[in-house]
N, C-alpha and C positions, 0 to 999 in steps of 0.2 A: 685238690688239684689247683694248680697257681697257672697264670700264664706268664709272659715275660717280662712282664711288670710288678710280678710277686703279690698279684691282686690275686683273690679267692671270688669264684664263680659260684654264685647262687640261685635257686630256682622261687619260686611262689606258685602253688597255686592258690585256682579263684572260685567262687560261685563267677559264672557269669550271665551277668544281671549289670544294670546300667551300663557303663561301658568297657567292662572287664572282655576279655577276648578269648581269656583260656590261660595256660602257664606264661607267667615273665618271669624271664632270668634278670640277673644283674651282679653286679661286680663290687668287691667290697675290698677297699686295702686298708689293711691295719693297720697300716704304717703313719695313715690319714687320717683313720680311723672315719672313712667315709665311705658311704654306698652308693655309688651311681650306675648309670650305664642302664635304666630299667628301660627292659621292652619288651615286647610279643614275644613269646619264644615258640610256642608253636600255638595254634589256634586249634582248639575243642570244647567242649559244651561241658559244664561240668568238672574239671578237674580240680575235687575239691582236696584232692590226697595223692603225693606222689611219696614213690621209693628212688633209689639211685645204686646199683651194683655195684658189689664191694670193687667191681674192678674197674668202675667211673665210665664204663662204656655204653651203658644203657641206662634211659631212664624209665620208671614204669608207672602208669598214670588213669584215675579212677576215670570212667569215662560215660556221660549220657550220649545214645542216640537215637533222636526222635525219642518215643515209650520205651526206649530197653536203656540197658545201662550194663558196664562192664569195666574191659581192663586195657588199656594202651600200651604199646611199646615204641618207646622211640630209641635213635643211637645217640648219642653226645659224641660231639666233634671234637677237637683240642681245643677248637675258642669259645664253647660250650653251645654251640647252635645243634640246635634237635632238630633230628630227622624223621619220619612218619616209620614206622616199620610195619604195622599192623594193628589191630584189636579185636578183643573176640566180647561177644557181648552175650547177655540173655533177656530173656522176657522180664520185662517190671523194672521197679527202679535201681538206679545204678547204689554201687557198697560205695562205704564211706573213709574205706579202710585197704589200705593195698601194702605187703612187704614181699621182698626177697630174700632167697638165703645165703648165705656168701657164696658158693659154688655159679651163683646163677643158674640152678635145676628149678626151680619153683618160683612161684608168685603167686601168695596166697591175698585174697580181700574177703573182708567184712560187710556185710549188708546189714545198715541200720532199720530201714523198710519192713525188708524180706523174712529176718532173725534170723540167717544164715548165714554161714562159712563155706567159702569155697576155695580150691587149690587147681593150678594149671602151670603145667611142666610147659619148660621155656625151651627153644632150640637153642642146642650150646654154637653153632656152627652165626647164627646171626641176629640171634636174641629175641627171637619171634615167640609170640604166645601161640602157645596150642589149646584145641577148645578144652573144656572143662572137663577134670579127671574127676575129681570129686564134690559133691556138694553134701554137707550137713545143714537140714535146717532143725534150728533147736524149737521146745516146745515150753508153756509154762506159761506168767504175768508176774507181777510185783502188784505192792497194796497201793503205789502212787500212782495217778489217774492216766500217768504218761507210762507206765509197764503193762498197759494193756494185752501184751503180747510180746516173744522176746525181739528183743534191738541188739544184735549183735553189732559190737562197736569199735573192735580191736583182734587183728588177728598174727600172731607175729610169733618166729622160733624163739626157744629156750637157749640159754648161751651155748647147750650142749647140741643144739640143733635136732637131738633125738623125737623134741613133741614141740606143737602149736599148739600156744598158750592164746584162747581166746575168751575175749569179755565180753560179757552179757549185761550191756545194762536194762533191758527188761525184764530180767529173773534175775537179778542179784547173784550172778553166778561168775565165777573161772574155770574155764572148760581147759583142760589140755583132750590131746588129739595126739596120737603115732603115726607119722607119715612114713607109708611105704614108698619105694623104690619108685611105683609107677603113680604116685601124688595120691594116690586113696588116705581117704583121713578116716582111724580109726576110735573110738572114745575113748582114753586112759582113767581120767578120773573131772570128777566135779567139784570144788567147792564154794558152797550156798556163802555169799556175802550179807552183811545185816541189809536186814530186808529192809526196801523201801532207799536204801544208799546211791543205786544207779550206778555201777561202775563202770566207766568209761574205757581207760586209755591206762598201760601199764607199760614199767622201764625197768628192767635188771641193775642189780649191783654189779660192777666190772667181777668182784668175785665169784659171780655166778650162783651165790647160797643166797640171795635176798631179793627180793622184788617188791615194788610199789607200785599203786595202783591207787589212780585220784578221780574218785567221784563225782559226780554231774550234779546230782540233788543233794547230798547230804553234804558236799565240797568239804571232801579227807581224802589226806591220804592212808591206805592202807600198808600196813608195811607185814610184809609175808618172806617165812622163809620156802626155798624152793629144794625139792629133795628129788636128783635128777637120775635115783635108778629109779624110779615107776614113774615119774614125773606129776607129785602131787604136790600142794602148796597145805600149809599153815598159816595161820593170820598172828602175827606179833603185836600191833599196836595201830590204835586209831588216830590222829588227830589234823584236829581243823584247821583248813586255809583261811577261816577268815577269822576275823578281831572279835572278840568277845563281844558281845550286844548288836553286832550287826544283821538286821534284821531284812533287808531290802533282799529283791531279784536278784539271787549266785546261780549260774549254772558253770560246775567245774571244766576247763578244756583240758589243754593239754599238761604232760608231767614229762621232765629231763631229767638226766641226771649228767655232772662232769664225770670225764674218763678217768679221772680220782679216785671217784667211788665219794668223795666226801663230802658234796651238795645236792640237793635234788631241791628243782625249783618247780612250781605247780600254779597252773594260770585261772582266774578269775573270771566267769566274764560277768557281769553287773557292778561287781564290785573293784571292774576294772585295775587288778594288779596282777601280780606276779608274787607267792608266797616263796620265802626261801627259806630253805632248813637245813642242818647240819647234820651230816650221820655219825652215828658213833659207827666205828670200824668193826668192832668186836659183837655186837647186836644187832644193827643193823640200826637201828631205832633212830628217831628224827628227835630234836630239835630246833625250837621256832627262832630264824634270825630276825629276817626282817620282812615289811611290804614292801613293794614299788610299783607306784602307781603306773600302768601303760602309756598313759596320756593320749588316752584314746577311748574309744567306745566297743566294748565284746571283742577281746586279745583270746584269738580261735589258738593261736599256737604261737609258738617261739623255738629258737633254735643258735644254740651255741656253737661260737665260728669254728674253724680248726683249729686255730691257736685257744680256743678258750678263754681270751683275752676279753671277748664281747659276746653279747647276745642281741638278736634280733628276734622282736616280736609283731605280730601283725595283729591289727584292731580290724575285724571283719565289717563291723557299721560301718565307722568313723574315715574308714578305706586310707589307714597309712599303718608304714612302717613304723618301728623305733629302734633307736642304736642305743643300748647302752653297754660301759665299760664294765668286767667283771674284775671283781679283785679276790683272785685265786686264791688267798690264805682266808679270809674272811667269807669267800660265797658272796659280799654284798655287788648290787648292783646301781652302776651312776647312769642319769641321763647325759646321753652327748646330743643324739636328733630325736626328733616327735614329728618333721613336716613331712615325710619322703611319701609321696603319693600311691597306692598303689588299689585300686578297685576290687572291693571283696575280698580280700586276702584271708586265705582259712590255712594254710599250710606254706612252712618254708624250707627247707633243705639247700644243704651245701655240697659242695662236692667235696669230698677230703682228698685230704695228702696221699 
């Protein structure tokens, strides 16, 4: 979504903690290859994770209130200002994890806390959350002292939209799910990841046969193919985001891919970069391009503009954005900014075309 200046609207959210307020938007023209315009975009506790409808009219948003925690709905205007629409929340702490599915019928989240998945059918008529249709909580632990119990971390459709693919990283698992008509989430299959890995956060190949899946403790990505008449996964290959002998504090964040299919980038936080790799088309299988360093402190997430021309990542300590240029045949990426201020930033999303 552009407005009349052919500037592209984007969101962030925050912890908020020091002086962060809740989601800021802001404006970014390629043309300038500058981000401005940041401000409040709407004010909530907590919105460490949002979505945005395939059809740019809703935004959807993880939410704390008081002791519970849950899911927001808000509408996007044409100048990208949000409006409050509603939230439905539950006992305990809020998910960490929120998507939609193109239709706009569902919004499923993740609860890292809880070790549960849950799904809630949206009103088509004004984008409203209705309370909770289903909830899975998973069972289990991992051998690392942080899998104590499961941390659901990830919960988001298959390109066929048939099952929800969700990540466990406190039992080293990828759960698919069949979502019926009325958002009941049924089990399809399991598969056990190398124990002790922590699996975060996972992104499809545009082909829809491949997925990757980038680890928290053991900071890899997994590269799996995806077989969508029963909706189970295979694991293809492992390898690591960070440089050989590096030994200090990695906790893996987030993983993209371009709408090529032929990069997938994978964020660091300690070792504060951003991993880039090349895929082969035919495999699926990564190759290691380059580092780039965040220039910043714990890069929670990043997010490639419409054009694919740049990327934005947000350093959650260090509380700034970064711009850099991507160069679309090669995957690599340039700094252009490191100062752009923004408090807590953990998540950033665009609106597209």
């Amino acid at each position: 979504m552009t407005n009349t200046s052919n500037k592209y609207i984007g969101y962030i959210g925050t912890y908020t903690k020091g002086e962060s307020k809740g989601i800021y938007s802001f404006t970014f023209d390629p043309h300038m290859a500058k981000i401005e315009n940041i401000k409040v975009a709407a004010q909530l506790e907590n919105p460490t994770y949002i979505a945005i409808s395939k059809d740019k009219r809703y935004l959807y948003s993880v939410i704390k209130k008081g002791e519970d925690g849950g899911v927001a709905a808000f509408s996007i205007s044409e100048d990208g200002t949000l409006t409050d629409i509603n939230s439905d929340v539950l006992a305990g702490s809020p998910p960490c994890y929120v998507s939609v599915d193109s239709q706009n019928r569902y919004v499923f989240s993740a609860n890292y806390h809880k070790g549960l998945v849950d799904s809630r059918l949206i009103n088509q008529e004004d984008g409203s959350i209705q309370p909770v249709a289903s909830v899975i909580k998973h069972e289990g632990s991992g051998p690392d002292p942080r899998q104590e119990k499961p941390h659901s971390h990830y919960a988001g459709l298959t390109p066929d939209e048939k099952y929800l693919a969700v990540v466990e990283l406190g039992i080293d698992a990828l759960i698919t799910y069949s979502v019926e008509d009325d958002g009941t989430l049924t089990k399809a299959n399991l598969l056990p990841l190398k124990a002790g890995s922590g699996p975060r956060h996972l992104v499809f190949h545009p082909n829809g046969k491949f997925a990757y899946i980038m680890t928290e403790f053991s900071s890899e990505v997994i590269v799996l193919t995806y077989y969508d008449k029963d909706g189970h996964f295979t694991e293809k290959q492992y390898i690591s985001t960070l440089p050989a002998g590096f030994t200090e504090n990695n906790q893996g964040s987030a993983i993209h891919i371009s709408s090529d299919g032929r990069f997938i980038y994978a964020g660091n936080r300690g070792h504060n970069s951003i991993a880039v790799f090349s895929v082969n088309q035919e495999s699926g299988e990564l190759s290691f391009v380059e580092y780039v360093s965040t220039e910043g402190d714990w890069p929670r997430d990043f997010e490639l503009d419409p054009s694919e021309k740049f990327i934005v990542a947000s350093n959650q300590e260090s509380g700034n954005l970064v711009l850099f240029s991507r160069d679309e045949n090669s995957g690599r990426l340039t700094l252009i900014q490191s100062d752009i201020a923004v408090p807590y930033p953990v998540c950033v999303k665009f609106l597209h075309e």
